[in-house]
C-alpha positions as a printed Julia matrix, in Angstrom:
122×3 Matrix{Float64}:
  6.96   21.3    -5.47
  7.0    17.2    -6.14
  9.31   15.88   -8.74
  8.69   12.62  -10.46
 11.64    9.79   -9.4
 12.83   10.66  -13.1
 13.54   14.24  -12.71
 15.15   13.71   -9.23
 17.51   11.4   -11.06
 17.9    14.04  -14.19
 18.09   16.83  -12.13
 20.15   15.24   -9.12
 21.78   11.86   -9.38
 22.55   11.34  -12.76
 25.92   10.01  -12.12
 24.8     6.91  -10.73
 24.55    6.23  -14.34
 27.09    7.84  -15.64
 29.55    5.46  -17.16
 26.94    2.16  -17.15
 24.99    0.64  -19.48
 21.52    0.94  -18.46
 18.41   -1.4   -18.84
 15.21    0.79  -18.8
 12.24   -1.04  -17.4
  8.89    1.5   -19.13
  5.85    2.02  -21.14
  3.86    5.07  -23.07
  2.93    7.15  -19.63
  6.3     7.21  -18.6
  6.98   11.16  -19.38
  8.45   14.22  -18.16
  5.62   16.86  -16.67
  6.47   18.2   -20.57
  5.23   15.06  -21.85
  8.77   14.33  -22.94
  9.09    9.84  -22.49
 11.54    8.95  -20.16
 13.99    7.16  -22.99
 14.45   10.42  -24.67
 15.1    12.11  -21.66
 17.99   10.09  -20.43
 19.19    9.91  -24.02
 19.52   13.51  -24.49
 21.48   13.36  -21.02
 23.92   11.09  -22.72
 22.62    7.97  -20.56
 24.1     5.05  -22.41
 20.63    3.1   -22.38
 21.31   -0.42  -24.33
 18.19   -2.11  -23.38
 14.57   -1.67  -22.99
 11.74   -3.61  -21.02
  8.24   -3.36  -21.95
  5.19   -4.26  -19.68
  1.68   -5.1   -20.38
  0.45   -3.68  -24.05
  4.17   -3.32  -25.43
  6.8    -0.68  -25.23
  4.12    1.34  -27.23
  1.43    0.16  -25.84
 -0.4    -1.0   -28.64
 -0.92   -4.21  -27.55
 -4.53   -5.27  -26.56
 -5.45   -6.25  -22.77
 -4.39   -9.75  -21.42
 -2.17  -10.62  -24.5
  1.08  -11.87  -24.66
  3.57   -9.63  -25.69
  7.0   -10.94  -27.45
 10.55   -9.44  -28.37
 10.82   -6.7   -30.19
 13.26   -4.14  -31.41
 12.57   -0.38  -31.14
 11.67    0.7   -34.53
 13.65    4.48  -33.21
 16.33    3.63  -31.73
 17.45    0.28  -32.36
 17.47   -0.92  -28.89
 16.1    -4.29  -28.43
 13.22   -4.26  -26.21
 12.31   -7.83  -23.76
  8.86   -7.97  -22.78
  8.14   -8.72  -19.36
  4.65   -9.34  -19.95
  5.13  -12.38  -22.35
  6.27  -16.08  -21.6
  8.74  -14.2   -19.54
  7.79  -12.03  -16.43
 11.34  -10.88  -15.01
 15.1   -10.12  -16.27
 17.19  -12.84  -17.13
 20.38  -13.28  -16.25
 20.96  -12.98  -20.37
 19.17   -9.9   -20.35
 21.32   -8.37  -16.99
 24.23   -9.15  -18.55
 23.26   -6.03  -21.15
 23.57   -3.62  -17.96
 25.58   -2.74  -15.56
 25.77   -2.43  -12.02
 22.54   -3.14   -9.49
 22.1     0.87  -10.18
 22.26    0.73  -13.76
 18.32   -0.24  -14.16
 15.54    2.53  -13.38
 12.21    2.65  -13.69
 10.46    5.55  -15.06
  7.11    7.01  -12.91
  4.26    5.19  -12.99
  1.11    6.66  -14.97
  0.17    7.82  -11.1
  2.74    9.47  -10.07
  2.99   11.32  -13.49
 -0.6    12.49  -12.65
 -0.23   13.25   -9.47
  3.02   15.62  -10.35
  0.85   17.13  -13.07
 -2.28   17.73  -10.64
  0.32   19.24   -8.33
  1.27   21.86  -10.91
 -2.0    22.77  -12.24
């Protein structure tokens, strides 16, 4: 059966985060095959996340096509989220400096790979 690169960290290598503040680079189709997002999951893990990066359309993606998207704070959790889809298109060294470790920063599975995992399983 496939796994997602999410649940083979959850399910295998979550010690590489163990310990580290993590930067979490994701958007609304980054989920669990239970639909669960990919924040809560490493949350209830007790992954320290401190920062979040959003991509095109926002962290919730309720931004419209093409538009810039700015700073924000997530109105859950408190985290501050950069957008790497605004005037700024990559970490800063400001922004690193909220992680640890070249480890420390995962991406969650893309929309396709969540739908390939769920295609797998129907």
């Amino acid at each position: 059966m496939s796994r997602t690169g999410l649940e083979n960290l959850l399910y295998d290598d979550l010690s590489l985060l163990r310990g580290r503040r993590v930067g979490l680079i994701t958007h609304p189709a980054a989920i669990l095959p239970d639909c669960t997002a990919a924040l809560d999951a490493l949350l209830a893990a007790g992954v320290q996340v401190t920062t979040l990066f959003g991509l095109e359309h926002g962290l919730t993606g309720a931004v419209a096509d093409g538009v810039a998207v700015g700073d924000e704070r997530d109105r859950r959790t408190g985290l501050s989220v950069f957008s790497l889809y605004g005037a700024v298109r990559a970490p800063t060294a400001a922004w690193s400096s909220r992680t640890q470790g070249p480890t420390a920063t995962t991406s969650a599975p893309s929309a396709s790979a969540t739908r390939k995992v769920a295609r797998t399983r129907a």
